[in-house]
N, C-alpha and C positions, 0 to 999 in steps of 0.2 A: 793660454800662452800663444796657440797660434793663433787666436784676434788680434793679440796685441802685435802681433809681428805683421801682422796682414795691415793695422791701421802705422805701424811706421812704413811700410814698404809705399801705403799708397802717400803720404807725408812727403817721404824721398824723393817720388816719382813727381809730386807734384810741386818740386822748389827746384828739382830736374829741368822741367816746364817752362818755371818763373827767369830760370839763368837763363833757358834758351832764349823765352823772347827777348830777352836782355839784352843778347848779341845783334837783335836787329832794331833796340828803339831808336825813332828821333831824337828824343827829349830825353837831355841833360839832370831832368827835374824827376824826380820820383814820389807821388804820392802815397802815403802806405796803411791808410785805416778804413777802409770801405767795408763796413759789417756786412755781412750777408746772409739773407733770410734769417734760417733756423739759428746761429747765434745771436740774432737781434734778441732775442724774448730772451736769454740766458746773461746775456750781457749786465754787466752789476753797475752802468752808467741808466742814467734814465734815459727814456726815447729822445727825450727833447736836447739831452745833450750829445745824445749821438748821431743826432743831425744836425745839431749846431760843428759838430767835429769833422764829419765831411763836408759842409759848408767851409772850414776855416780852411782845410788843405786845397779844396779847388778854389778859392782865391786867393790862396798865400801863392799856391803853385802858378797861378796867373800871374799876378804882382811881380813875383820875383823872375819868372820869366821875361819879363817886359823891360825889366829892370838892370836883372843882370846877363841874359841872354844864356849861350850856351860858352861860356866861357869858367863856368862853373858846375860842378854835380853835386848838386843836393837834393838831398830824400829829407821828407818831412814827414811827422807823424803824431797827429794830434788826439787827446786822449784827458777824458774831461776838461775839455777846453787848453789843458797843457801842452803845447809844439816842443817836440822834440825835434832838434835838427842833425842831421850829419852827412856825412859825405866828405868834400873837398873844394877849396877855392882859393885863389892864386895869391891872394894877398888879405894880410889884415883890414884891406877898407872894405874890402868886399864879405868879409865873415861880420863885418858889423851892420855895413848894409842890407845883408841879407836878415840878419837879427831886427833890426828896425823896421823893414817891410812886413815881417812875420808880426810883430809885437802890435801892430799898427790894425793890424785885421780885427774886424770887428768879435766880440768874443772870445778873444786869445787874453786867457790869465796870466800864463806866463808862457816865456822861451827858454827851455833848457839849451842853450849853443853849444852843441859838440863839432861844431864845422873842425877841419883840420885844413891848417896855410899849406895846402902841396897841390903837385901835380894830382889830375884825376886819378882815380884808381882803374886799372886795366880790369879787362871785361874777364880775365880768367878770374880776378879777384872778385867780382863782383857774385861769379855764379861759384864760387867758393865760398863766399856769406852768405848766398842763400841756399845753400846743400846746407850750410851750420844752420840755417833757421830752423830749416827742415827738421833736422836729429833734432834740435833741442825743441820744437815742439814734440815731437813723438815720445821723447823722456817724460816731458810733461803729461803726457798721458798717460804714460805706463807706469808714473806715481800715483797711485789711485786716491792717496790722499789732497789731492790738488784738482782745480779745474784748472784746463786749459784758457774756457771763455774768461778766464779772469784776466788773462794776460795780453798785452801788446810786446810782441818779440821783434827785433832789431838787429839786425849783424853788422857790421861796418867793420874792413879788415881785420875782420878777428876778434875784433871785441863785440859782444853780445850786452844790448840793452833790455832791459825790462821796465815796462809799465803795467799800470792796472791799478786798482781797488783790492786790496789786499787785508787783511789781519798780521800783525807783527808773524806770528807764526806761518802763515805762507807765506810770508818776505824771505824767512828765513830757508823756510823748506825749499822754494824757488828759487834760490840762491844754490843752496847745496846740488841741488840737481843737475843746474846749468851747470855750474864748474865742474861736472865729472864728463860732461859732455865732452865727445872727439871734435877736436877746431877750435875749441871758444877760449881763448887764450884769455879774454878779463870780461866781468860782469860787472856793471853800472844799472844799479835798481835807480828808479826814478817812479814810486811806487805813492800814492795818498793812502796812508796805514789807517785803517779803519778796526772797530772794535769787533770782539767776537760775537756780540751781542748784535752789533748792528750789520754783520755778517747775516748771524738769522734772522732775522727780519727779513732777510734778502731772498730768503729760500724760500723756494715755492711752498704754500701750505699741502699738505698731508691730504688726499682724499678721504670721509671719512669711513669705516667701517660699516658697511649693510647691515642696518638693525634685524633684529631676527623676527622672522613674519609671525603672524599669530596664528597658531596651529586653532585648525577648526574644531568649533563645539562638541565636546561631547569625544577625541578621541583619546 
């Protein structure tokens, strides 16, 4: 019990972190899939798609900066090739523009468009969805029946996205968990449900068992 509280505390501390630099970025534009190290090798996409995924966000994130400036705030988040979008921009040309720039990068299957036509979202809100990122990963961990590497988490005023490579039953368990979470007012799975079978295939094999030495002649 106290790891488990020890691994939400540093979680807290560190989407704490993510709000603060928040209050000082330049850019309008939010990237948010960059794997790092030790979850690369746990990750249930393959290598080659997980760098095709941060290849799509540093040039979707370029494009649409170019395109649409800082007259808009969009976080993008791409995840087997699938872009999730959200955030805020000021009018309908511009939530289709920014979907067609996105849709146009090479490697992109599809765009899920969650943009919202409003003013930006203030910076208290922003480090309020990622405090909620925060808790709702640390849930996820302290469901022992679940990975966390399985999942791409999302806040945007309150509502809490989810991606990943899942089995219908950890769609389902992942579901129930966010929604008990404090802050996440709605959950949008955006999830490729895969089989339980091809689940295990996924997992690392078993080291096997030290055969038993051959006791010497004669004891």
């Amino acid at each position: 019990m106290k790891f488990a509280s020890l691994k939400r505390l540093s979680l807290a501390i560190g989407a704490m972190v993510l709000a603060a630099s928040s209050l000082t970025a330049c850019f309008p534009l939010v990237v948010g899939g960059m794997a790092g190290g030790a979850l690369v090798a746990t990750d249930r996409r393959t290598s080659g798609a997980q760098l095709e995924d941060e290849g799509i966000e540093l040039r979707a994130a370029s494009r649409i900066r170019s395109n649409v400036g800082d007259r808009a705030h969009v976080n993008l988040t791409s995840y087997n090739r699938q872009v999730l979008l959200t955030g805020e921009v000021p009018n309908a040309q511009d939530k289709q523009l920014v979907e067609q720039i996105v849709s146009r990068v090479e490697n992109v299957s599809s765009v899920v468009n969650e943009l919202a036509v409003m003013g930006s979202s203030s910076l208290t809100q922003r480090s309020s969805d990622a405090l909620v990122t925060g808790r709702v990963k640390a849930m996820l961990i302290d469901a022992r029946d679940l990975s966390l590497n399985a999942y791409k988490v999302v806040t945007e005023r309150g509502t809490t996205y989810l991606m990943g490579r899942v089995t219908q039953r950890e769609a389902d368990r992942a579901t129930e968990v966010v929604r008990s979470t404090p802050g996440v007012q709605k959950v949008i799975r955006i999830f490729e449900v895969i089989s339980e079978e091809e689940l295990a295939r996924m997992q690392p094999a078993k080291p096997a068992a030290p055969a038993n030495q051959a006791k010497p002649a004669g004891s």
